[in-house]
C-alpha positions in Angstrom: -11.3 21.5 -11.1 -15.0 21.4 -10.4 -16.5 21.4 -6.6 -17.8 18.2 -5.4 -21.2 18.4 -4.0 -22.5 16.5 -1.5 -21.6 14.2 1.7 -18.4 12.3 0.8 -20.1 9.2 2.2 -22.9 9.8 -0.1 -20.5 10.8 -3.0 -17.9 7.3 -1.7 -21.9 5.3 -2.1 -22.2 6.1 -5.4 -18.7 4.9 -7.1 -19.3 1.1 -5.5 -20.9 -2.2 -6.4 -21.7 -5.3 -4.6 -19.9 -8.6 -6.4 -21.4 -12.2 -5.4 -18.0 -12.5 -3.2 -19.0 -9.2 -1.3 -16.7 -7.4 -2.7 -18.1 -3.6 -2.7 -16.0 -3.0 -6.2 -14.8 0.6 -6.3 -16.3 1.6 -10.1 -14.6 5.5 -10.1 -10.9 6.1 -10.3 -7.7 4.1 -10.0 -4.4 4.3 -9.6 -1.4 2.5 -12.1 -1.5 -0.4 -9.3 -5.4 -0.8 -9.3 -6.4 0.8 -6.5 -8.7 3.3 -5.9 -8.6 7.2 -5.6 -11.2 9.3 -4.2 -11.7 13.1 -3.1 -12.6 12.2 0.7 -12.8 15.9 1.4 -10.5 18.8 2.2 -9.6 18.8 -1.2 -7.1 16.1 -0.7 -7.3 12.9 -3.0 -7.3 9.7 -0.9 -6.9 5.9 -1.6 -10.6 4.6 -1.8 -9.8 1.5 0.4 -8.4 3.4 3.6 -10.9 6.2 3.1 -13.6 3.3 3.5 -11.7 1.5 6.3 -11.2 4.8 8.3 -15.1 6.1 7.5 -16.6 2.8 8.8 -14.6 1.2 11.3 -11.4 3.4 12.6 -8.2 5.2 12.3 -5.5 2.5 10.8 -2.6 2.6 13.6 0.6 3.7 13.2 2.6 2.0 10.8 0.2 -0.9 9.9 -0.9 -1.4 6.1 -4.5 -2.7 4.8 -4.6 -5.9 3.6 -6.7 -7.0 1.4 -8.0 -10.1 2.8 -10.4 -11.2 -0.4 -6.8 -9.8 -2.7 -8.7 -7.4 -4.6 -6.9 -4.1 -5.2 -9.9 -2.7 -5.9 -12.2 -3.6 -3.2 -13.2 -1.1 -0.8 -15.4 -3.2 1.8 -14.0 -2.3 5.4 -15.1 -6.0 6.6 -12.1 -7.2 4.1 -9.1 -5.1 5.2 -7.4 -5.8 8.0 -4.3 -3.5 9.6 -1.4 -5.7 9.2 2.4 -5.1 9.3 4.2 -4.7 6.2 6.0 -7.8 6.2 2.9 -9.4 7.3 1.3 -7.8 4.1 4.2 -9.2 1.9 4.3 -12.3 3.4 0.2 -12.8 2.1 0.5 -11.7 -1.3 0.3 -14.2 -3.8 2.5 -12.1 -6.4 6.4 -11.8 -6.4 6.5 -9.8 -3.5 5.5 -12.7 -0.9 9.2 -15.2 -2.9 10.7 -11.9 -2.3 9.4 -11.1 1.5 10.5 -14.5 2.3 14.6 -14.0 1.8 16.4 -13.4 5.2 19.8 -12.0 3.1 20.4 -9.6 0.4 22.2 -11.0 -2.6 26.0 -9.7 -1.3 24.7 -11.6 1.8 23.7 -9.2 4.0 20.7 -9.8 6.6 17.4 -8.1 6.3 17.1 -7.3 10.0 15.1 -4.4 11.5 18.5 -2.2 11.4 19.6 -3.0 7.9 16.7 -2.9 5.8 15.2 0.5 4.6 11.2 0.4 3.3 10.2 3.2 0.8 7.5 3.3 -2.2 7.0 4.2 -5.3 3.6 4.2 -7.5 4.5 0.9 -9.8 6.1 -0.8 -6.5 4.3 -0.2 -2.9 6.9 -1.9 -0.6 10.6 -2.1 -1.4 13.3 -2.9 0.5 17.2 -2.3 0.5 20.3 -3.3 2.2 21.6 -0.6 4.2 25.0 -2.1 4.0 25.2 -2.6 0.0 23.8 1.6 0.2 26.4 2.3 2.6 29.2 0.5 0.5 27.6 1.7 -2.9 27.8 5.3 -1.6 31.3 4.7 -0.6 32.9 3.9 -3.8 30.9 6.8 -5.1 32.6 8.9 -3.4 36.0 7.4 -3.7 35.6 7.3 -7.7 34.3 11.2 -7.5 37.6 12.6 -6.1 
């Protein structure tokens, strides 16, 4: 792995273009879910779009995501992400998460409230969500069909 020379901001400068929609497009690395990946410094690899965000306007508070207000993964212009909860994020997307963001129960029936919904990520899926009750119940009759 080769050192990178130069300011990250100067380095960040180079890997962007300007779209009619003022989009700044990030041009250099992406991730499988189209957004970008850049070595802020540190040696630590960072998404492009918070790197950006951070750099020009701030630290992101405590448990809020970017969102994408122009919905382009790949944007990294700070004047188009804004810190917003994660439902609040769901709730905008225009893909199957928002249909999905929008269901008060889990299929067995269960309500997604604050106490009985666990959020955790993977690379093809940001934001998921489960029941706590169908994992406690699933990891019940696990147990009772391993003894």
């Amino acid at each position: 792995m080769g050192y990178k020379h130069g300011a990250p901001i100067d380095r960040f400068a180079q890997k962007v273009a300007l779209t009619d929609a003022g989009c700044l497009v990030w041009l250099a690395c992406t991730n499988s879910t189209g957004y970008g990946t850049f070595a802020g410094g540190a040696g630590k690899t960072v998404m492009a779009h918070r790197w950006s965000y951070e750099h020009h306007v701030g630290p992101i508070p405590e448990g809020l995501h970017l969102d994408h207000l122009c919905r382009n993964r790949a944007c990294v212009n700070p004047e188009h992400l804004e810190p917003v909860t994660v439902s609040a994020n769901l709730l905008r997307s225009v893909e199957v998460g928002k249909s999905n963001a929008r269901k008060t129960h889990c299929p067995s029936g269960h309500p997604y409230s604050a106490d009985n919904v666990y959020l955790y990520s993977t690379p093809a899926k940001p934001i998921n969500r489960l029941c706590r009750a169908c994992r406690r119940a699933r990891a019940q009759k696990n147990r009772e069909n391993a003894a």
